[in-house]
TORKOL-4160 file (C-alpha; in steps of 0.2 Angstrom, whole numbers, padded with zeros to 4 digits, m for minus):
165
<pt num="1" X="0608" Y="0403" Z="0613"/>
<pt num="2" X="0598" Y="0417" Z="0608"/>
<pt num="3" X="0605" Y="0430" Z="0596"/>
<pt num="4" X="0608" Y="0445" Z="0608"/>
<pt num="5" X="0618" Y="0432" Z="0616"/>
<pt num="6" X="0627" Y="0426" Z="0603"/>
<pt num="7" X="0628" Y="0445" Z="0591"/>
<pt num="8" X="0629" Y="0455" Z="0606"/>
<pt num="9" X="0646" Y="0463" Z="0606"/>
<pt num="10" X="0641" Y="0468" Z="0587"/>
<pt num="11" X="0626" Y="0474" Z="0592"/>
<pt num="12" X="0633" Y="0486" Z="0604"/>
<pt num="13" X="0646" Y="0493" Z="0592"/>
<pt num="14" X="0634" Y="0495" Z="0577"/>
<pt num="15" X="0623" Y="0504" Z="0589"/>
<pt num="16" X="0639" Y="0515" Z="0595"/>
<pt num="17" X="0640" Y="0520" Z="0578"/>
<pt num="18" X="0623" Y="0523" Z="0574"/>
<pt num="19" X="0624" Y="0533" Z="0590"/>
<pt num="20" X="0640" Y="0543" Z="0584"/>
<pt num="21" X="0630" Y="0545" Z="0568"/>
<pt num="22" X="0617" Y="0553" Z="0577"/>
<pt num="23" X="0624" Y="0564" Z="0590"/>
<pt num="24" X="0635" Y="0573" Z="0573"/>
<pt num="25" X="0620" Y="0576" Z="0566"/>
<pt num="26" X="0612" Y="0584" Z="0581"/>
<pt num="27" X="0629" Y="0593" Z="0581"/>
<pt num="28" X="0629" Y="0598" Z="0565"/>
<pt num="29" X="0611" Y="0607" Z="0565"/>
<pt num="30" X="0606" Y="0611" Z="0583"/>
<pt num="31" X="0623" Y="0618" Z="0590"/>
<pt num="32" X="0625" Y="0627" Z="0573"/>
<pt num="33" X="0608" Y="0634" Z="0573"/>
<pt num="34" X="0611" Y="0640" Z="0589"/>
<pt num="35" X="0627" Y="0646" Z="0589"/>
<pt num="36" X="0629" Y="0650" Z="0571"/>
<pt num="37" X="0622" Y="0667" Z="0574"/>
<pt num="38" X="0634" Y="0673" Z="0586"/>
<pt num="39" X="0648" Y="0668" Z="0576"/>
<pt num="40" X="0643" Y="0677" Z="0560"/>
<pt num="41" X="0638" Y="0692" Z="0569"/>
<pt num="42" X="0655" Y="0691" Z="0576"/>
<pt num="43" X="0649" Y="0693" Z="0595"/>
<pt num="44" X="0659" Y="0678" Z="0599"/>
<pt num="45" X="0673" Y="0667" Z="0591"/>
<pt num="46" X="0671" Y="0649" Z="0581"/>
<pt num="47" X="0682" Y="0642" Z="0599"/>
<pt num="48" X="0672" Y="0650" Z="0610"/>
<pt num="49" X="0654" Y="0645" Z="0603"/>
<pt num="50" X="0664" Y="0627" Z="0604"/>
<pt num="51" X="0666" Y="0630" Z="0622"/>
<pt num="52" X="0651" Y="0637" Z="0627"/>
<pt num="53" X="0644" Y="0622" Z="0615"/>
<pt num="54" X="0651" Y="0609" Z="0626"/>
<pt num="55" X="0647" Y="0615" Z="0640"/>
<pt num="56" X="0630" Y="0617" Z="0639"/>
<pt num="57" X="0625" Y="0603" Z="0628"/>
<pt num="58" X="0634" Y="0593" Z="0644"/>
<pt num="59" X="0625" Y="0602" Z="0655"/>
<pt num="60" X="0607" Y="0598" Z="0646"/>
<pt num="61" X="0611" Y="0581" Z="0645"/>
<pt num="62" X="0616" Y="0579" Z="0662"/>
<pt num="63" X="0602" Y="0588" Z="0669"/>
<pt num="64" X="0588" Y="0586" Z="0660"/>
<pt num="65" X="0593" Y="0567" Z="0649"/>
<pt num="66" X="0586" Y="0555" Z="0662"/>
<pt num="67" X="0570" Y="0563" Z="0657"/>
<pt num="68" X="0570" Y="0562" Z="0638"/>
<pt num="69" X="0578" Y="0545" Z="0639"/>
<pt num="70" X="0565" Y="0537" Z="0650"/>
<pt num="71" X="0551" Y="0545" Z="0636"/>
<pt num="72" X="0560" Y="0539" Z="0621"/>
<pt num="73" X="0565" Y="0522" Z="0631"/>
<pt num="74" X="0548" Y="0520" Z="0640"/>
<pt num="75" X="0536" Y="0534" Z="0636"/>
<pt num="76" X="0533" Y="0531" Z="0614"/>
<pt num="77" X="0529" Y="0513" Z="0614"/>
<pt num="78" X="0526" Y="0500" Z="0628"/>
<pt num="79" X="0542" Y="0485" Z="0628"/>
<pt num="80" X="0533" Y="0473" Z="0638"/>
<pt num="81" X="0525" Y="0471" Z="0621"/>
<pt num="82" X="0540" Y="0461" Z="0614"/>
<pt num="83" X="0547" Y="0456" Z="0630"/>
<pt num="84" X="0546" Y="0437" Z="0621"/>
<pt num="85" X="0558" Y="0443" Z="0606"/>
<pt num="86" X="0568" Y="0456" Z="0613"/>
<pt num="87" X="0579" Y="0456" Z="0595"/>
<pt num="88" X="0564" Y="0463" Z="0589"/>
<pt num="89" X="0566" Y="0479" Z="0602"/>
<pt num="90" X="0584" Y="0480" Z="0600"/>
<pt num="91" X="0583" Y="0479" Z="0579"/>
<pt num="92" X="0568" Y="0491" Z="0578"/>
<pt num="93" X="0578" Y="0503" Z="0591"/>
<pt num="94" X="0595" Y="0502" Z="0579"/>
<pt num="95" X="0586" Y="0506" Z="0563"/>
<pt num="96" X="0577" Y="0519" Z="0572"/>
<pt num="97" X="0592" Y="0527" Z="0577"/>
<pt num="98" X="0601" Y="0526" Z="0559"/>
<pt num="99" X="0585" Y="0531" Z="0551"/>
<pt num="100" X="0585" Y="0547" Z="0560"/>
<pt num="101" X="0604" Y="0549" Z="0561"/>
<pt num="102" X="0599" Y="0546" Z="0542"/>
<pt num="103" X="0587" Y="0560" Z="0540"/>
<pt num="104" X="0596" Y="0573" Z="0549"/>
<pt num="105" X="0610" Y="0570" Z="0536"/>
<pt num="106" X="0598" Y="0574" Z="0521"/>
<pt num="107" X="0591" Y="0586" Z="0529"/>
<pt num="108" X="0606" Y="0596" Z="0536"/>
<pt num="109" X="0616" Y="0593" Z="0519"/>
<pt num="110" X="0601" Y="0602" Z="0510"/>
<pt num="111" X="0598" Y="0616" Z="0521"/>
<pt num="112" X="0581" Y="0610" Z="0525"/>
<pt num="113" X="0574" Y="0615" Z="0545"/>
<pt num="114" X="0573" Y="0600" Z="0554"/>
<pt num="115" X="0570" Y="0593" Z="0571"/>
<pt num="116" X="0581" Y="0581" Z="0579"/>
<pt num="117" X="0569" Y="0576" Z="0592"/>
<pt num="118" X="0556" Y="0574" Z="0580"/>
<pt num="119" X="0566" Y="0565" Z="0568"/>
<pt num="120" X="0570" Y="0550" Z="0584"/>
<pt num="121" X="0551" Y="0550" Z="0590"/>
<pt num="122" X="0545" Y="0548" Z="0570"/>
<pt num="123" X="0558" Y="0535" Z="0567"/>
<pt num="124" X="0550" Y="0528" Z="0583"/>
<pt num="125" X="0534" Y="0528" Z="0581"/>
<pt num="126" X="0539" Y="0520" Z="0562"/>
<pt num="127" X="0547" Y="0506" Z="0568"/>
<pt num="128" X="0533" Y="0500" Z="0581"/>
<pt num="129" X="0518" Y="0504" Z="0567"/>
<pt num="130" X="0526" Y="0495" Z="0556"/>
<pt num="131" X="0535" Y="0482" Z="0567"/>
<pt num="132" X="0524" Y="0477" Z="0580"/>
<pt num="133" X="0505" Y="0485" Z="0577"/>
<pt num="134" X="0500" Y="0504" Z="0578"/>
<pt num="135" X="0490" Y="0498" Z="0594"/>
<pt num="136" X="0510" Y="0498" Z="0602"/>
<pt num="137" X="0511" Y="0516" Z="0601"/>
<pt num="138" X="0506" Y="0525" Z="0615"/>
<pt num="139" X="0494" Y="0540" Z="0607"/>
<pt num="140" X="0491" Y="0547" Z="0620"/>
<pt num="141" X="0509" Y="0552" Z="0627"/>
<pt num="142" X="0512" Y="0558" Z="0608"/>
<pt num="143" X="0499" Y="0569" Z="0606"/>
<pt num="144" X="0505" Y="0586" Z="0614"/>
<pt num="145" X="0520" Y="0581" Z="0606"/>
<pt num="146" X="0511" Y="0580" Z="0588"/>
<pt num="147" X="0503" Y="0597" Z="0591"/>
<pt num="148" X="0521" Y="0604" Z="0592"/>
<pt num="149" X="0523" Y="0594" Z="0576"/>
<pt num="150" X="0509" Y="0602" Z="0566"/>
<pt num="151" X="0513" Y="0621" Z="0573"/>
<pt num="152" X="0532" Y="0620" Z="0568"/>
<pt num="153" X="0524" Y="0613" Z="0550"/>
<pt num="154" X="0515" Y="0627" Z="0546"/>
<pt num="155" X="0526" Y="0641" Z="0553"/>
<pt num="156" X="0536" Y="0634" Z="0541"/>
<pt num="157" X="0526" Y="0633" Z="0527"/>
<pt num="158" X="0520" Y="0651" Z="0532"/>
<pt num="159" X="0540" Y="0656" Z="0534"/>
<pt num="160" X="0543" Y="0649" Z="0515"/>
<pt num="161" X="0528" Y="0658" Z="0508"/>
<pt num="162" X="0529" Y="0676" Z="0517"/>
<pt num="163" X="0546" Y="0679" Z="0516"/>
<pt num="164" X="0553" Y="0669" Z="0500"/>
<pt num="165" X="0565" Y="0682" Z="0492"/>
């Protein structure tokens, strides 16, 4: 009996937590980096960005999901590769989600600007370097995503140095 087999009910709810982890700390930066302007401005109350929140971080999910799912499940690194250890696939996918649910913690608890999509690909691409060979990630599909990378880097660094008070 193989150990997905055998650990797999306490694979799914560690993952669930991880997953739980993960989605407050996309709560706990994107919705308030979004919404937290409206509220202090005053333009719309603490329950109503909750609302509008809900609802259109359902609505993104729902609609656009599938498509972010399949790159992150299909498009960063190729699972045939470990189709004879698929623990390998399901461990590396775990820590990668902790990792990143990890980072977005630090991150949010200091202030600092962070990407949650960035912080899942990373911990992505980490795992499958380190974990199977840098010849599992798939370049190519990560290099538009890497120029994004780059530009947010240094219109930060440029944000920090131009407007530092």
């Amino acid at each position: 009996m193989g150990v997905i087999e055998e650990f797999g009910s306490t694979l799914l709810i560690l993952t669930i937590c991880f997953g739980f982890f993960m989605a407050w700390g996309v709560g706990a930066n994107d919705v308030a980096n979004a919404m937290g302007t409206s509220v202090g401005a005053k333009a719309i109350t603490i329950k109503q960005a909750i609302l509008i929140a809900m609802v259109f971080e359902f609505a993104g999910a729902y609609l656009a999901g599938g498509e972010v799912t399949s790159t992150i499940r299909k498009g960063i690194i190729d699972p045939e590769l470990l189709s004879d250890e698929p623990e390998l696939l399901v461990y590396g996918m775990m820590s990668a989600l902790l990792a990143a649910g990890i980072w977005l913690f630090i991150a949010t608890t200091y202030g600092w600007p962070v990407s949650t999509t960035h912080s899942i690909v990373g911990a992505i691409v980490g795992f499958a370097s380190v974990g199977i060979s840098v010849d599992a990630v798939n370049w190519v599909k990560l290099g538009g995503f890497s120029g994004a990378c780059r530009y947010r880097c240094l219109l930060f660094v440029y944000e920090r140095s131009t407007f530092r008070l």
